[in-house]
Residue, then its C-alpha position, 0 to 999 in steps of 0.5 A: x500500500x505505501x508503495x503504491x502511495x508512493x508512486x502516486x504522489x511522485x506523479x503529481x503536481x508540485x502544488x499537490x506536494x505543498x498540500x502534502x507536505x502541509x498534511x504531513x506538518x500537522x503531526x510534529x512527530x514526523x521527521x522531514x528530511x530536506x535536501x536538493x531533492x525536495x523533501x524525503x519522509x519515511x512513509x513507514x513511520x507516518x502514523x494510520x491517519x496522516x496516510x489515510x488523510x494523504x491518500x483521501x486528499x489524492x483520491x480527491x484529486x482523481x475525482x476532480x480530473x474526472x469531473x474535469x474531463x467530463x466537463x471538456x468532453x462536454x464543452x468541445x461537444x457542445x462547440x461542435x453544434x455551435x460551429 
């Protein structure tokens, strides 16, 4: 599961990675590590709810871009009749 967690958020933007990293802030007790890279956590160590609230904040993202899609779907239809 934190693989798979992993790989979702290296694939997202970088102001979802500020939202984040805001997320992983609230609880004190997690150590952030900062180099040239960006910012490194152990994913291992973050406690239940931070990963859950993560992965609740992507799935979010996920219904966003669909419910975004669709809109342009619809819009280019539309575009189409009034041409």
């Amino acid at each position: 599961m934190l693989a798979n967690l992993t790989q979702k958020i290296s694939t997202l933007e970088h102001k979802d990675h500020l939202i984040i990293g805001a997320i992983l802030r609230k609880n004190q007790t997690i150590k952030l590590n900062e180099n040239k890279g960006g910012i490194m956590v152990n994913l291992a160590i973050v406690p239940d709810e931070t990963i859950q609230e993560i992965q609740k904040y992507i799935d979010y993202l996920g219904t966003q871009n669909t419910v975004l899609h669709k809109i342009e779907s619809e819009t280019n239809e539309y575009k189409q009749y009034f041409q």
